[in-house]
Backbone as a printed PyTorch tensor [residue, N CA C, xyz], in Angstrom:
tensor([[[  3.5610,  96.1400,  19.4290],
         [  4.2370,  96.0400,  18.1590],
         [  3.7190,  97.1090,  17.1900]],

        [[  2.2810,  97.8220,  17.4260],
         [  2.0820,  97.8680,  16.5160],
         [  2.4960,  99.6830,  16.5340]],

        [[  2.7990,  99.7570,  17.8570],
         [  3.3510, 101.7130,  18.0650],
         [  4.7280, 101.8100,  17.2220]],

        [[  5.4350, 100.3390,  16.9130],
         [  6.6440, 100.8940,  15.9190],
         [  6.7100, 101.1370,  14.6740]],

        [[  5.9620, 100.4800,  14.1590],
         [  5.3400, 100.7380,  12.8280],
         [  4.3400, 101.6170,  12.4920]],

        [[  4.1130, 102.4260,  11.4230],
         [  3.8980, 103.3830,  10.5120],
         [  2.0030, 103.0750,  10.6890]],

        [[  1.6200, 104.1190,  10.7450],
         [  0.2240, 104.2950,  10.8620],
         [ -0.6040, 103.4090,   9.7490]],

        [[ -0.4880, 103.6440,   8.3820],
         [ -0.7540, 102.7160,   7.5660],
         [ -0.4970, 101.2190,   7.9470]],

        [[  0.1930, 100.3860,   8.4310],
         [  0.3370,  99.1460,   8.2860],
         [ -0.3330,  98.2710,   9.6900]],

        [[ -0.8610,  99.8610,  10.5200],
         [ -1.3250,  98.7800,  11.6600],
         [ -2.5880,  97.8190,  11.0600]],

        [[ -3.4050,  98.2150,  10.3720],
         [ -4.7930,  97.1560,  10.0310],
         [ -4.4810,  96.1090,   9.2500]],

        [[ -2.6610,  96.1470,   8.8610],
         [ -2.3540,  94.6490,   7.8940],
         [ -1.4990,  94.0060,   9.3180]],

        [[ -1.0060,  94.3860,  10.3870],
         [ -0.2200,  94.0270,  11.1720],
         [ -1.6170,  92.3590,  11.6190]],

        [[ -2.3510,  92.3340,  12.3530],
         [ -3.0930,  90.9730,  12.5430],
         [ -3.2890,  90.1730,  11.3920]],

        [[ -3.8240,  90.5010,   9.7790],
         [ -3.3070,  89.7380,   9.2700],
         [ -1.6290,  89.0510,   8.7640]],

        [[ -1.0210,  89.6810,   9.0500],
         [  0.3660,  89.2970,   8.7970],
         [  0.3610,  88.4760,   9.7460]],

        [[ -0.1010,  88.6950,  10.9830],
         [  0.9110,  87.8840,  12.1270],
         [ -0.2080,  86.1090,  11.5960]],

        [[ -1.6390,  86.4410,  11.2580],
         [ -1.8010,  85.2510,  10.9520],
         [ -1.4790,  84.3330,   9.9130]],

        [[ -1.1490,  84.9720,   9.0950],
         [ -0.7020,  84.5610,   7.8480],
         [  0.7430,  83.9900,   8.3190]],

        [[  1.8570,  84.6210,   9.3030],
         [  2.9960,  83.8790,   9.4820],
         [  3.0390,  82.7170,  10.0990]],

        [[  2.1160,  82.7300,  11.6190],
         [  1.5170,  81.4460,  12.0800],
         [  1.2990,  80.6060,  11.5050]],

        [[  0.4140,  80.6960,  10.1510],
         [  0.1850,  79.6610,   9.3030],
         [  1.5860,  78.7920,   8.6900]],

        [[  2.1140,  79.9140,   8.0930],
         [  3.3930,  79.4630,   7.6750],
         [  3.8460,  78.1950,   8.5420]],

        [[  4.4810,  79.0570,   9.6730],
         [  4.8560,  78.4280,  10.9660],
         [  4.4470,  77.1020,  11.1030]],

        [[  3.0790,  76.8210,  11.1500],
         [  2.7210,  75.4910,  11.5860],
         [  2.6260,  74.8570,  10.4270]],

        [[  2.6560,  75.0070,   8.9410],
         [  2.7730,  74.4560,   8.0790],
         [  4.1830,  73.6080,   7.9620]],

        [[  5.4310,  74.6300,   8.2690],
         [  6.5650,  74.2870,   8.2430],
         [  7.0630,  73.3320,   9.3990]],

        [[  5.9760,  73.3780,  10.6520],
         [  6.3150,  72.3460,  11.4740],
         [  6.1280,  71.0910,  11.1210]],

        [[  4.7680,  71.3140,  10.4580],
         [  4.0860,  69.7380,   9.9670],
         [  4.9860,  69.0350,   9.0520]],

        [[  5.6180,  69.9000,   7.8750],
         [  6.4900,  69.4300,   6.8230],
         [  7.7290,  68.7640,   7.6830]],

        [[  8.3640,  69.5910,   8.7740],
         [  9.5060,  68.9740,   9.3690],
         [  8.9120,  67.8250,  10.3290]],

        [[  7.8730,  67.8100,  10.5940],
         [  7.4360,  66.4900,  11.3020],
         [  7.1840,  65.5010,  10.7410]],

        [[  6.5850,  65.6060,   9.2320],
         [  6.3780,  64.4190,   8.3740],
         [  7.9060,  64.2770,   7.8060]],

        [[  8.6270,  64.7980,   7.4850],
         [  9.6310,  64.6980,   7.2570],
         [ 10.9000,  63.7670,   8.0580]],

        [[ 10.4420,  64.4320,   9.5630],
         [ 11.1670,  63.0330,  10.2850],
         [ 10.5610,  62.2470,  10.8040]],

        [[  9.3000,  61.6590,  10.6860],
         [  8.5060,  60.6780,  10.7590],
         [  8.9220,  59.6350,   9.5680]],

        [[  8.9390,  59.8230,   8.1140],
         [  8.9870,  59.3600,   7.3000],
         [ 10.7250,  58.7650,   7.8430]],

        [[ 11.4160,  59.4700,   7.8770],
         [ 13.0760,  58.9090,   8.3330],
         [ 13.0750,  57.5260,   9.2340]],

        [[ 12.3390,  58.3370,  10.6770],
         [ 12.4140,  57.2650,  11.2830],
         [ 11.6030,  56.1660,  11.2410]],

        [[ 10.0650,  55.9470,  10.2420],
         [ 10.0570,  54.6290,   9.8240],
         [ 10.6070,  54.0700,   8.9680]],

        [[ 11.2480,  54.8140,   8.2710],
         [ 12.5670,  54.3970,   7.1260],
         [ 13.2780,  53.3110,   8.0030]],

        [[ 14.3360,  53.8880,   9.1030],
         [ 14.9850,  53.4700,   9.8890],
         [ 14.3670,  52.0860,  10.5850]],

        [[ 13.3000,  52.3140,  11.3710],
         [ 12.6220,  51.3190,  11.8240],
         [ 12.2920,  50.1730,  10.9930]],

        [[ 12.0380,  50.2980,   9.6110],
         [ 11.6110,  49.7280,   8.2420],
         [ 12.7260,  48.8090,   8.3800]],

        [[ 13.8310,  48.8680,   8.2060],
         [ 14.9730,  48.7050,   7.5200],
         [ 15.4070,  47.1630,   9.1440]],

        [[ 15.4740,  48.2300,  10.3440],
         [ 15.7400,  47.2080,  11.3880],
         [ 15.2510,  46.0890,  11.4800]],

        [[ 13.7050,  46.3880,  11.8460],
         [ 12.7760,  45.0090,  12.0590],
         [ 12.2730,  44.6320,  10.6020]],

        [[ 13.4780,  44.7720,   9.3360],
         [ 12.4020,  44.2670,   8.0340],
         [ 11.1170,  43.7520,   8.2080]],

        [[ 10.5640,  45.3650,   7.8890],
         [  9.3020,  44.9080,   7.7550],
         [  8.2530,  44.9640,   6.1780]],

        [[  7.9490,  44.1390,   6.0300],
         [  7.2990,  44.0340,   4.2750],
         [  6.9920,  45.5700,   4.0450]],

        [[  7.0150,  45.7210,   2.8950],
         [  7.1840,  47.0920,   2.1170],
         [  5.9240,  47.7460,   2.1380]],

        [[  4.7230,  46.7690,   1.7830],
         [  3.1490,  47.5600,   2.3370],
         [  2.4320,  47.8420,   3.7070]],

        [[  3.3750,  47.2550,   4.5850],
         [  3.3210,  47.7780,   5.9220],
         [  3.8210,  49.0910,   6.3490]],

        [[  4.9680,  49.0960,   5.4320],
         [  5.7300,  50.1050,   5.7720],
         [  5.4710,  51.4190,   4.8940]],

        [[  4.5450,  51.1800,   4.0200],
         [  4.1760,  52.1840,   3.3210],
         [  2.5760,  52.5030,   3.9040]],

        [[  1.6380,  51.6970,   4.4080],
         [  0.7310,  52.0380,   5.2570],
         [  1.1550,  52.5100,   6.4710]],

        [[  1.7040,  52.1280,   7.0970],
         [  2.0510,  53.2800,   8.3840],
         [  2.6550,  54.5550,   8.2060]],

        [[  3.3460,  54.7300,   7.2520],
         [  3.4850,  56.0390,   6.9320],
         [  2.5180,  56.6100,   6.0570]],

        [[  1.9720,  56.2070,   5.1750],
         [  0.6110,  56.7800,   5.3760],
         [ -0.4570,  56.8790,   6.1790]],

        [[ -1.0250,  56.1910,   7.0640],
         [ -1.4070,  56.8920,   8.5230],
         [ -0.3500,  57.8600,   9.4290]],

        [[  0.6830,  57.8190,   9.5360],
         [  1.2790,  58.7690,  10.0230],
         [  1.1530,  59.7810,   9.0770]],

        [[  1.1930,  60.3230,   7.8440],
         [  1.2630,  61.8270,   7.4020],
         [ -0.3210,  61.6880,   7.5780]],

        [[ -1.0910,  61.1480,   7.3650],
         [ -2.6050,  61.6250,   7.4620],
         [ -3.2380,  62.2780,   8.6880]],

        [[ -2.4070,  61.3790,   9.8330],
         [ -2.3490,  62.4870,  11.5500],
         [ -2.1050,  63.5030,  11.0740]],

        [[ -0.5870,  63.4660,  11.0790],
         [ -0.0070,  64.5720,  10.9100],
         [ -0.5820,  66.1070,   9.9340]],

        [[ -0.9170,  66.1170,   9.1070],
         [ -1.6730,  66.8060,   8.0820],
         [ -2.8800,  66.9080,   8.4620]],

        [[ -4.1080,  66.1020,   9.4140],
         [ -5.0550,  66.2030,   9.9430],
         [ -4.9930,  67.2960,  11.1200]],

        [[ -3.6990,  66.9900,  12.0160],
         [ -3.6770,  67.3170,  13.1510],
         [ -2.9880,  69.1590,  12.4100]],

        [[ -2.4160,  69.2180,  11.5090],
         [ -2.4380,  70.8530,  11.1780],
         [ -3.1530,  71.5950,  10.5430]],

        [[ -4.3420,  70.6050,   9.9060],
         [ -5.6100,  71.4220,   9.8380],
         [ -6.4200,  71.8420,  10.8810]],

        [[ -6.7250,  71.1740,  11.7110],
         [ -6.8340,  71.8380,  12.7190],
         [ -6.4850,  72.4690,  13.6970]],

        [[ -5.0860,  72.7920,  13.4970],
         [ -4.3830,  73.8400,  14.0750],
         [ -4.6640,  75.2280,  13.6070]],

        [[ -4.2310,  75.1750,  11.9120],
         [ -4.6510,  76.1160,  11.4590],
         [ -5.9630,  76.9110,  11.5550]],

        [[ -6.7060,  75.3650,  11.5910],
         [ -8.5670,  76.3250,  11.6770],
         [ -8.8640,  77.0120,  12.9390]],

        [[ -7.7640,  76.0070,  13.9090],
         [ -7.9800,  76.6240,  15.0140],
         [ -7.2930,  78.2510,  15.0970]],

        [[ -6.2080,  78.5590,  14.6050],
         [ -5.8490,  79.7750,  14.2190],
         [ -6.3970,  81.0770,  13.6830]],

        [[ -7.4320,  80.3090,  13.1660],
         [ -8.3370,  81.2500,  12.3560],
         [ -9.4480,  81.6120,  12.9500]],

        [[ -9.7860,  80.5670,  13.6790],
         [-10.9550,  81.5480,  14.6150],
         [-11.7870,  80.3080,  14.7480]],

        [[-12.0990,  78.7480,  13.9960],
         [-12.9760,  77.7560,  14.2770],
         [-12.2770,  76.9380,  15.2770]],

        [[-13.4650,  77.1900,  16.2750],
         [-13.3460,  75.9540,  17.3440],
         [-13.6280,  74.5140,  17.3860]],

        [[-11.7840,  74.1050,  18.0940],
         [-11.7150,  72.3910,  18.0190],
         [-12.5220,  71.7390,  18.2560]],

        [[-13.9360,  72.1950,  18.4730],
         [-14.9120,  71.3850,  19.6520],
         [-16.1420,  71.5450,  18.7920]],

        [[-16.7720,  72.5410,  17.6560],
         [-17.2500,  72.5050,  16.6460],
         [-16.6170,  72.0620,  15.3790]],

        [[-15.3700,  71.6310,  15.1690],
         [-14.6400,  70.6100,  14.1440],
         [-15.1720,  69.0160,  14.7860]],

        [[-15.0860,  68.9690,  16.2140],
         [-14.8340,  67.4950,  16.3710],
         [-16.3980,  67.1110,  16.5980]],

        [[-17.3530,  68.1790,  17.2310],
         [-18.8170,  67.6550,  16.6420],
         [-19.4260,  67.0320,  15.5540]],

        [[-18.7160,  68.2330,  14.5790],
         [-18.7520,  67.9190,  12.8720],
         [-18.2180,  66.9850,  12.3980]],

        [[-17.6030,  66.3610,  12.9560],
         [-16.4880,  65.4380,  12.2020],
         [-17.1780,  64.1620,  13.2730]],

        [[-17.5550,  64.2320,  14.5970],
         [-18.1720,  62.7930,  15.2000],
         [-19.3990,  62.4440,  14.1390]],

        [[-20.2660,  63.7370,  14.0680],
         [-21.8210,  63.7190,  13.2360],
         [-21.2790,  62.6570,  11.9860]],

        [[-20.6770,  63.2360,  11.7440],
         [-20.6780,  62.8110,   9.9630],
         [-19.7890,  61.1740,   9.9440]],

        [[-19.3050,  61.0110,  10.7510],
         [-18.4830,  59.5910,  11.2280],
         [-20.0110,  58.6600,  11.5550]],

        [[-20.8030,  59.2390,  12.6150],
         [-21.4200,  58.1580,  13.1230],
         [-23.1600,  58.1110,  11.9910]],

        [[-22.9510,  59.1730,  10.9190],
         [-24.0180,  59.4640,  10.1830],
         [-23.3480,  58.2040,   8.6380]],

        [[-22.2650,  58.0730,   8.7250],
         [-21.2610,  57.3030,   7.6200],
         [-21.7680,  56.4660,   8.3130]],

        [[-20.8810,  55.8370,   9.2130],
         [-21.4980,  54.5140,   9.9520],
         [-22.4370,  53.9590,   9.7260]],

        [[-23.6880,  54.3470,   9.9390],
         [-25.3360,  53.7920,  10.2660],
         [-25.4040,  53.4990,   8.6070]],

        [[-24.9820,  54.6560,   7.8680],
         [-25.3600,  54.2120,   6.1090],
         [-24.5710,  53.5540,   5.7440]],

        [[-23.2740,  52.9670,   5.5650],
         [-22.8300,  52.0980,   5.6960],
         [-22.8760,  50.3180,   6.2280]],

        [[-23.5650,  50.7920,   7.4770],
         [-24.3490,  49.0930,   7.9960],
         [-25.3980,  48.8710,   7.5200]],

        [[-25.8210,  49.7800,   6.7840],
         [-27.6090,  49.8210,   6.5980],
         [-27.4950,  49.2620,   4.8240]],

        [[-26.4260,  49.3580,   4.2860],
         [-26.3780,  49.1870,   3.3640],
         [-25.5770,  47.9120,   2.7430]],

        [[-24.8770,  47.3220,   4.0890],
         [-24.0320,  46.6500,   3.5770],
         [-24.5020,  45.2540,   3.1300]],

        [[-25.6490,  44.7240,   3.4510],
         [-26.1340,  43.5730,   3.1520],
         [-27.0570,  43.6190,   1.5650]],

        [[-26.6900,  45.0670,   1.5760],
         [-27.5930,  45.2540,  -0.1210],
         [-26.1850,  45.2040,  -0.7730]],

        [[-25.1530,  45.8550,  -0.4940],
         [-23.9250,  45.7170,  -1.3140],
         [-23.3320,  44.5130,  -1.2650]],

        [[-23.4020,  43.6950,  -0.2710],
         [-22.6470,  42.3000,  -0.0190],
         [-23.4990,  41.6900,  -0.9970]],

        [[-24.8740,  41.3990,  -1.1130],
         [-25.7500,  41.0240,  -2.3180],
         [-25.1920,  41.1640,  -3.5700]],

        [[-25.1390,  42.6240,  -3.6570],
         [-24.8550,  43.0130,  -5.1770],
         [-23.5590,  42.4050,  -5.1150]],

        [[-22.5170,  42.6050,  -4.7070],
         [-21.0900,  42.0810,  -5.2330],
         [-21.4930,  40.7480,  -5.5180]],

        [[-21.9730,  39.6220,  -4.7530],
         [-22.3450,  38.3030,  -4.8270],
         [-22.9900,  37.4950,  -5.9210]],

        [[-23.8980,  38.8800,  -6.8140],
         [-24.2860,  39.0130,  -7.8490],
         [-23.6500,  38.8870,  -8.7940]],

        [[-22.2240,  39.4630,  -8.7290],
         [-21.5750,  40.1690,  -9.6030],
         [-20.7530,  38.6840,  -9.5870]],

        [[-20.3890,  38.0050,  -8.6770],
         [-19.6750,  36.4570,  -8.6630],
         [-20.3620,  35.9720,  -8.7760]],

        [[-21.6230,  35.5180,  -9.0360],
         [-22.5300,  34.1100,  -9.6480],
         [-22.5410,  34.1330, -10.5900]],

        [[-22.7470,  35.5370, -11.3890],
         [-22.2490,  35.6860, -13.1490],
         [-20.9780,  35.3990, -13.5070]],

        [[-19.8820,  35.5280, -12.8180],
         [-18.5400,  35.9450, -12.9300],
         [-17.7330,  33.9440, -12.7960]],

        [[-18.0460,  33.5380, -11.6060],
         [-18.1260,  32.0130, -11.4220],
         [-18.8200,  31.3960, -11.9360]],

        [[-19.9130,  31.7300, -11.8330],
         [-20.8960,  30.5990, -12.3770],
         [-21.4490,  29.2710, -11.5190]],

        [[-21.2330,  29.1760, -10.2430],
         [-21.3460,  28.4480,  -9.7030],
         [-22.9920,  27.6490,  -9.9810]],

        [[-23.5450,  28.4450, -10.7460],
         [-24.7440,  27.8960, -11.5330],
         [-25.8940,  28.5070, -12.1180]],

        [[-26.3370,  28.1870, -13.1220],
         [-26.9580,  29.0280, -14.1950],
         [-28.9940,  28.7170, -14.0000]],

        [[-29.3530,  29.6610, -14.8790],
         [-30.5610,  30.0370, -15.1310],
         [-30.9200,  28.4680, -15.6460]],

        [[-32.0510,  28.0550, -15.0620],
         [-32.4970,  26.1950, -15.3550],
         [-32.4150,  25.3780, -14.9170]],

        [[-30.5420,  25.3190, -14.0550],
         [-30.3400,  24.9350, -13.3850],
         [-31.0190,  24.2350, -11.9270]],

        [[-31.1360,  22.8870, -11.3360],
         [-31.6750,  22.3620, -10.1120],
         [-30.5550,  22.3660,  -9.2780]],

        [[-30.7440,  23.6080,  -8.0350],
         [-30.1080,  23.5450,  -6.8670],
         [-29.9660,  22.8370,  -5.4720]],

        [[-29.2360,  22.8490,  -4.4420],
         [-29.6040,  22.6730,  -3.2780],
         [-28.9320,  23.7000,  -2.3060]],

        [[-28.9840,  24.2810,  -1.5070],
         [-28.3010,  25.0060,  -1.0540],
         [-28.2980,  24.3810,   0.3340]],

        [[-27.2220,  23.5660,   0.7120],
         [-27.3510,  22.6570,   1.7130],
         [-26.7840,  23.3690,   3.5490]],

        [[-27.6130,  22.6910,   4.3660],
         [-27.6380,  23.6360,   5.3020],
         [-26.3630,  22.8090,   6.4340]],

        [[-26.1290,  21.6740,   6.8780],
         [-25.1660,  20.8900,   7.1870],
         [-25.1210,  19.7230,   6.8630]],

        [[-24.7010,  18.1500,   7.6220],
         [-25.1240,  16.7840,   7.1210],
         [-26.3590,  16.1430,   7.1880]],

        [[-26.8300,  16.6510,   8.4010],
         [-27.7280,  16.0570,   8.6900],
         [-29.1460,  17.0720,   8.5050]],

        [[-29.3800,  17.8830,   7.3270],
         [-30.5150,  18.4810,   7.4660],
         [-30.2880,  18.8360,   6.2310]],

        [[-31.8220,  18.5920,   5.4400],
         [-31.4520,  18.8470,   3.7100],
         [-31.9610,  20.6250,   3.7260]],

        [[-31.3170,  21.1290,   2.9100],
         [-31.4640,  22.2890,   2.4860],
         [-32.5320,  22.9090,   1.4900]],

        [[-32.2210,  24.0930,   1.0170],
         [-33.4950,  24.4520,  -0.1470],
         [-33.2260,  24.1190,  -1.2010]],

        [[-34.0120,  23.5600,  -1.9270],
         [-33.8650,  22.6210,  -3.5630],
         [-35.0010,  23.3520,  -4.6350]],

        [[-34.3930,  23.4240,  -5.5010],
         [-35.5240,  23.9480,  -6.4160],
         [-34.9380,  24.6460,  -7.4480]],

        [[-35.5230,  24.6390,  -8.7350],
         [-34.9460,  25.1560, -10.1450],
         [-34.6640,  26.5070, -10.2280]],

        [[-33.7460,  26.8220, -10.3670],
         [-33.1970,  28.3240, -10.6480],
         [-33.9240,  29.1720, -11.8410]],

        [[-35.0590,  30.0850, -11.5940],
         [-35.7310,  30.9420, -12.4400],
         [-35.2660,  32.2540, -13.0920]],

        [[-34.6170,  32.7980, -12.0050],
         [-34.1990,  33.8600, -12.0990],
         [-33.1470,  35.0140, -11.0130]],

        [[-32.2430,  35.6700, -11.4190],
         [-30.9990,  35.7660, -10.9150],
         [-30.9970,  37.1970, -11.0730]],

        [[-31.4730,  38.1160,  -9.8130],
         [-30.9960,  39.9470,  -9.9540],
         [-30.3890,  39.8440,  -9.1860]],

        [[-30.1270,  41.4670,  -8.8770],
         [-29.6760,  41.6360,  -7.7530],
         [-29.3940,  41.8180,  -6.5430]],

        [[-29.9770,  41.3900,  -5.9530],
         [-30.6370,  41.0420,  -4.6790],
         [-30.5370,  39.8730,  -4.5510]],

        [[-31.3740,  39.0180,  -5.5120],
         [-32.0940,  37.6620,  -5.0910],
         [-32.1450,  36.7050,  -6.2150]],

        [[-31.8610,  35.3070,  -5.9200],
         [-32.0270,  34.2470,  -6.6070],
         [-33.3030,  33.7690,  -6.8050]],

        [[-33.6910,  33.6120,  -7.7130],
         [-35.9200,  33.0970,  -7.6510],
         [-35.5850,  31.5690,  -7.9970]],

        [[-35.8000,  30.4090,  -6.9650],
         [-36.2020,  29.5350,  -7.0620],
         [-37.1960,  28.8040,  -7.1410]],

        [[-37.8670,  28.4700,  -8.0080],
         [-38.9320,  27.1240,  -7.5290],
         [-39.2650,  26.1110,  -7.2770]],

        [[-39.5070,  26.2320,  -5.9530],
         [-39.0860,  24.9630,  -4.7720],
         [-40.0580,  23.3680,  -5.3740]],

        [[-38.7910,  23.0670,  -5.2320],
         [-39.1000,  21.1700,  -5.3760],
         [-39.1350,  20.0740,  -4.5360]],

        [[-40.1710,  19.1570,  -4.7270],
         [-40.5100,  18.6290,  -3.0000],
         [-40.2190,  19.2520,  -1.8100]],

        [[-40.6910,  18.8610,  -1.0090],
         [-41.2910,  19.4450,   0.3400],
         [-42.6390,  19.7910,   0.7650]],

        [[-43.0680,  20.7030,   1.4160],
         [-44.3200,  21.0080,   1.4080],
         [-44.6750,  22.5370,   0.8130]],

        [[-43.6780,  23.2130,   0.2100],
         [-44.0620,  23.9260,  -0.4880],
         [-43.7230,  23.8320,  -1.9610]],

        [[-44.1480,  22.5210,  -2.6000],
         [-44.1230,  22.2660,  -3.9400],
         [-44.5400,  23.3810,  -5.1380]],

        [[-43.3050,  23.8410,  -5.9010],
         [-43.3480,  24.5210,  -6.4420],
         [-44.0510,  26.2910,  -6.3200]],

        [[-43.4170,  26.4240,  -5.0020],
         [-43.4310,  27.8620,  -4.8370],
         [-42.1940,  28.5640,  -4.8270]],

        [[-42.2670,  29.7950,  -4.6170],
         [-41.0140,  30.7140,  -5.1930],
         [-40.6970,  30.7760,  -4.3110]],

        [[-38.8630,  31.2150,  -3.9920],
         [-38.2850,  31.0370,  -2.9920],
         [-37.1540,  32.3890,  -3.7290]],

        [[-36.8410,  33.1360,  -2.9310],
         [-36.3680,  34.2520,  -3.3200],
         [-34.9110,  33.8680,  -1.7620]],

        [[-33.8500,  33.7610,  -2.7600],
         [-33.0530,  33.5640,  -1.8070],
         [-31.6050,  34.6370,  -2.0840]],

        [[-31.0060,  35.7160,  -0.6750],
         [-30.3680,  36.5000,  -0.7300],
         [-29.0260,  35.8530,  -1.9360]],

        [[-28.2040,  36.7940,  -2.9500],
         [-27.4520,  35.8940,  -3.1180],
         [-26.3120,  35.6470,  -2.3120]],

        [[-25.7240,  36.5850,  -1.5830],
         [-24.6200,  36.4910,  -0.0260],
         [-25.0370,  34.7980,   0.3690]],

        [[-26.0760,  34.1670,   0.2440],
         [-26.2940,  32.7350,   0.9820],
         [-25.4320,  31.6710,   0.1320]],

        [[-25.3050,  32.5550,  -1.0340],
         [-24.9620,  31.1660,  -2.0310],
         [-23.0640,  30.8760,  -1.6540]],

        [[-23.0700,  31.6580,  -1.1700],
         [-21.0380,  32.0970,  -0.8530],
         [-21.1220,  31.7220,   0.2150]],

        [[-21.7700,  31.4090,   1.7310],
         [-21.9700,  31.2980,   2.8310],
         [-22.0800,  29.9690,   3.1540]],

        [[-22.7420,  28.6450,   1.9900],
         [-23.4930,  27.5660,   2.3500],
         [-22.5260,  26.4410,   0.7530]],

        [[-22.8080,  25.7140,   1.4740],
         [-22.1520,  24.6010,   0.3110],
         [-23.5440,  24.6860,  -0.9920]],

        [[-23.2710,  23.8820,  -2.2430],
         [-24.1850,  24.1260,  -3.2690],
         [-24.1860,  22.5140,  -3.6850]],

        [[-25.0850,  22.1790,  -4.1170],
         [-24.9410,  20.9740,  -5.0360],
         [-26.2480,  21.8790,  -6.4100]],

        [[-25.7340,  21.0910,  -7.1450],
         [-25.7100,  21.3320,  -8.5980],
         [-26.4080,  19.6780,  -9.4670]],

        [[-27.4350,  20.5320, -10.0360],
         [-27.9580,  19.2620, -11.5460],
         [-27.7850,  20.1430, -12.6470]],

        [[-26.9560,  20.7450, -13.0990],
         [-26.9000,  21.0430, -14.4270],
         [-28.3030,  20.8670, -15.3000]],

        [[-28.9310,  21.4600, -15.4510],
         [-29.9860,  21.9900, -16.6200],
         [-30.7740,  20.7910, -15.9030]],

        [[-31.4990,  20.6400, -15.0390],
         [-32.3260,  20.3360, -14.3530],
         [-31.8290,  18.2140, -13.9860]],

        [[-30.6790,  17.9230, -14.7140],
         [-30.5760,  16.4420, -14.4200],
         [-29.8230,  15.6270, -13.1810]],

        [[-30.2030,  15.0740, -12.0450],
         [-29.9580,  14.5370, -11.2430],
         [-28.4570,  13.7150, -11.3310]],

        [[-28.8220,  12.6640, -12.0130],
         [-27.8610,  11.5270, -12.2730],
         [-27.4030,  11.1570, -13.9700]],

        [[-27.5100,  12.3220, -14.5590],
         [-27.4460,  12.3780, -16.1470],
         [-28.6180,  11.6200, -17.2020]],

        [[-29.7610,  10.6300, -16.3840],
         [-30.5900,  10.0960, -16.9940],
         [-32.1830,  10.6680, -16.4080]],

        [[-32.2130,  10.5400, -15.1460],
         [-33.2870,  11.3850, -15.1110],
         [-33.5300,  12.4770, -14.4810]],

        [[-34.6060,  13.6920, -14.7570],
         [-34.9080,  14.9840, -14.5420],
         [-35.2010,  15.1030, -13.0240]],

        [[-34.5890,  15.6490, -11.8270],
         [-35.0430,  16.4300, -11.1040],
         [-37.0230,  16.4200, -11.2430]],

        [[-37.4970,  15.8990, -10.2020],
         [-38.9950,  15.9170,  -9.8880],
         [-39.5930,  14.7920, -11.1600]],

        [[-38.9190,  14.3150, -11.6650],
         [-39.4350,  12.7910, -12.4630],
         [-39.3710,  11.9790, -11.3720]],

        [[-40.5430,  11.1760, -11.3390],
         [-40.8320,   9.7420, -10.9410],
         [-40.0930,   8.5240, -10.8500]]])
């Protein structure tokens, strides 16, 4: 191609041809999302299917689609599919691990964020956090409430009045009984005689 053209334009002739490629596969992707979007239109419409279904699958379909021509393109350009998909496993299975590693500190904190929000019971408060029927649970006055952890101080048992630091994720997990500001039966106090 490049003996027909003019001495000047051979060193723009490889970028042109990549620059049209690009085009090219850009304009494929557009006509592919384009009749992707139709035919779940179509499909939409047959098997009525609810409207946020049908708007999530076509959004995973253009996200292929648009995924799958970035790496066409990069592949066009000179980066190899096989150093994209290293890069892209790394950082998936590097998300992952921080993600699990974290999720029982975030499941906490949100849980946090609903004991203030519900109230399922306040600072003074005498708890139980009951474990099934037949086995009594942890009991003890509610001290203090971050994020992380509930500070109880445990009432009868054998660790009389020690601290009990309990995740708050347990309190959403386990049934609760409740004495309101430390009273049992409205006449007497939790650990009275």
């Amino acid at each position: 191609m490049k003996h027909y053209l003019p001495e000047w334009m051979h060193e723009w002739v490889g970028t042109l041809e990549l620059a049209l490629s690009i085009i090219a596969i850009l304009l494929a992707a557009w006509l592919l999302r384009l009749l992707s979007r139709r035919l779940l239109a179509r499909l939409g419409r047959h098997y009525t299917l609810p409207k946020p279904m049908e708007m999530a699958i076509r959004r995973l379909s253009s996200f292929i689609i648009w995924s799958c021509t970035l790496v066409a393109i990069l592949d066009r350009v000179g980066v190899s599919a096989t150093v994209l998909w290293t890069a892209f496993t790394g950082f998936a299975a590097v998300g992952a691990v921080a993600f699990f590693a974290a999720w029982s500190v975030l499941s906490n904190i949100f849980c946090t964020f609903l004991i203030f929000t519900t109230r399922p019971f306040r600072l003074g408060d005498h708890i139980e956090v009951l474990e099934n029927g037949e086995k009594p649970g942890l009991k003890g006055r509610v001290i203090d409430i971050n994020l992380i952890y509930t500070t109880m101080q445990e009432i009868g048992g054998p660790g009389e009045d020690a601290l009990m630091q309990i995740p708050n994720s347990l309190f959403f997990q386990r049934g609760l009984r409740r004495w309101p500001g430390g009273r049992i039966d409205g006449n007497r106090l939790l650990g009275d005689g």
